[in-house]
C-alpha positions as CSV (number, residue, x, y, z in Angstrom):
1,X,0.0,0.0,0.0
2,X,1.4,3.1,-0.9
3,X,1.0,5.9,1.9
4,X,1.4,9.5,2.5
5,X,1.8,10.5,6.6
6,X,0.9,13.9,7.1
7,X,3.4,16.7,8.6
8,X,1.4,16.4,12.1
9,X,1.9,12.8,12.5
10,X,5.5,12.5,12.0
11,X,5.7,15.3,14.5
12,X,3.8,13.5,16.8
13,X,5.5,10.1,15.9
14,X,8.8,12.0,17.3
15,X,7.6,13.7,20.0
16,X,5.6,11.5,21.8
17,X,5.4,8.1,22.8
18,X,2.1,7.2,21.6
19,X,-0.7,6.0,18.4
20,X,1.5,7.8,16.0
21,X,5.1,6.2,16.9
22,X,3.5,2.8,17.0
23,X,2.3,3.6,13.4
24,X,5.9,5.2,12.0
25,X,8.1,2.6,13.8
26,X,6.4,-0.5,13.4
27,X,3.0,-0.4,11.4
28,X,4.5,1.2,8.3
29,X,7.1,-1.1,7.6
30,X,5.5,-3.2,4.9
31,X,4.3,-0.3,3.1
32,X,5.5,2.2,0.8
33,X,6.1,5.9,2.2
34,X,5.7,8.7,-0.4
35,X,6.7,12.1,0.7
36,X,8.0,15.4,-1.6
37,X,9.9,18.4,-1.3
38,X,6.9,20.3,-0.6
39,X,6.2,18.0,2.3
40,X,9.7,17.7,3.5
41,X,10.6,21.2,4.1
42,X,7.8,21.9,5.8
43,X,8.2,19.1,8.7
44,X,12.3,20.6,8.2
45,X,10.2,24.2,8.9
46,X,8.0,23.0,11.9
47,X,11.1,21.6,14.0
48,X,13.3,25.0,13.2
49,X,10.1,27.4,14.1
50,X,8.5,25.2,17.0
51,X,11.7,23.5,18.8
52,X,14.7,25.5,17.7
53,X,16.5,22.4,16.3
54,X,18.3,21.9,13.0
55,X,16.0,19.1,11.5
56,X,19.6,17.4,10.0
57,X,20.3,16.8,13.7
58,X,17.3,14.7,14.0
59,X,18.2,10.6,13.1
60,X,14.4,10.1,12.4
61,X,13.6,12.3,9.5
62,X,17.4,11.3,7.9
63,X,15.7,7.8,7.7
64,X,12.4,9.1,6.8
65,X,13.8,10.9,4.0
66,X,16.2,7.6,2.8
67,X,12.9,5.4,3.1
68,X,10.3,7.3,1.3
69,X,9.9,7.8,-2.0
70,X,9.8,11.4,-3.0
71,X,7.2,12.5,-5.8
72,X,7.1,15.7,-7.4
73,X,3.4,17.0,-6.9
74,X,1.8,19.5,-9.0
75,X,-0.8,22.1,-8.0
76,X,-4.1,20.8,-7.4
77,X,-6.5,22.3,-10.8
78,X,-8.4,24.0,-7.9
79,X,-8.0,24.4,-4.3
80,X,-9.9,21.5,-2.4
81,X,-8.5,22.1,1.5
82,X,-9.8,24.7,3.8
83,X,-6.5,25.5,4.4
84,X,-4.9,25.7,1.2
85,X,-1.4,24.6,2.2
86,X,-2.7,21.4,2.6
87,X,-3.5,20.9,-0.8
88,X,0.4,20.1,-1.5
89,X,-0.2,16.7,0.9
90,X,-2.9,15.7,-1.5
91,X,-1.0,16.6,-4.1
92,X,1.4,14.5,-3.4
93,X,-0.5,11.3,-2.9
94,X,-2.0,11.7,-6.5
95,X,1.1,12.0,-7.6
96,X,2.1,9.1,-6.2
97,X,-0.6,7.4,-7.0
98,X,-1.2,6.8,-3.0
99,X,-4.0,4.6,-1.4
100,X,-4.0,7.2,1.7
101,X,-3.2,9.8,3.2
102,X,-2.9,9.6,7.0
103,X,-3.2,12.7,8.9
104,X,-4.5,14.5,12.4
105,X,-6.0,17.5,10.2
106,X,-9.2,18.0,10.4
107,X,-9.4,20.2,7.4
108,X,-8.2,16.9,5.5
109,X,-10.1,14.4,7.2
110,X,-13.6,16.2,6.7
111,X,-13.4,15.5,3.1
112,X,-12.7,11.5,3.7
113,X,-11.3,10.4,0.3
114,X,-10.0,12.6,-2.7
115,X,-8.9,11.5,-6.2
116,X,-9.8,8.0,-4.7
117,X,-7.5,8.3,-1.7
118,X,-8.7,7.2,1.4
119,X,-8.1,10.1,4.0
120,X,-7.3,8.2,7.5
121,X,-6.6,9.7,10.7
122,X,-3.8,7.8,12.5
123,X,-6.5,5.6,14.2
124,X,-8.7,4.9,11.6
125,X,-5.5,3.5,9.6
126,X,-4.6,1.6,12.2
127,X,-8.1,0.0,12.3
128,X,-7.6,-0.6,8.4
129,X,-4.5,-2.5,9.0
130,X,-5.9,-4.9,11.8
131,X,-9.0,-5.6,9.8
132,X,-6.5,-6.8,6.8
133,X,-4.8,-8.9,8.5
């Protein structure tokens, strides 16, 4: 399955022990991460502007970066997100051709699937997974 994790839940997945390391350190494994540029320098942004902290200095997003796949998104044809910077993250999953996108953002999750990609919050993916086994 080829996924897309949200900004917010890498965050989360490094900040806290919790739902959302589970699912980056052991869920994931068997599944293919997409990420892009877009996507990338903004989690690189969040740890600079939130924690002060060189995001080269963190062993987590070196891997992250090594293990996904990065896609080159193109603007959406019209905005679809309340809040139009996340339009990139579903840009990114169609241009990966992603089967979700797995975030904590509401103004993604209200619209539940786009372009035929299933929007999951970390739970609900979680729930997938178990049911699949």
């Amino acid at each position: 399955m080829k996924v897309v994790l949200d900004t917010n839940v890498l965050l989360a997945a490094v900040l806290a022990d919790g739902l959302c390391r589970d699912l980056v350190s052991k869920r994931i494994r068997a599944h293919e991460l997409l990420t892009s540029d877009v996507l990338l320098d903004e989690l690189a942004g969040q740890f600079r502007k939130r924690f002060d902290v060189n995001p080269d200095e963190i062993p987590f997003l070196t891997a992250y970066r090594e293990r996904a796949t990065l896609v080159s998104p193109l603007p959406l044809p019209a905005p679809v997100c309340r809040d139009s910077d996340d339009d990139w993250v579903l840009a990114t999953a169609v241009a990966g051709r992603a089967d979700v996108v797995v975030t904590g953002d509401q103004d993604l999750l209200v619209l539940g699937q786009y372009a035929g990609v299933r929007i999951l919050s970390p739970r609900q993916f979680l729930e997938m997974l178990d049911r699949e086994i």
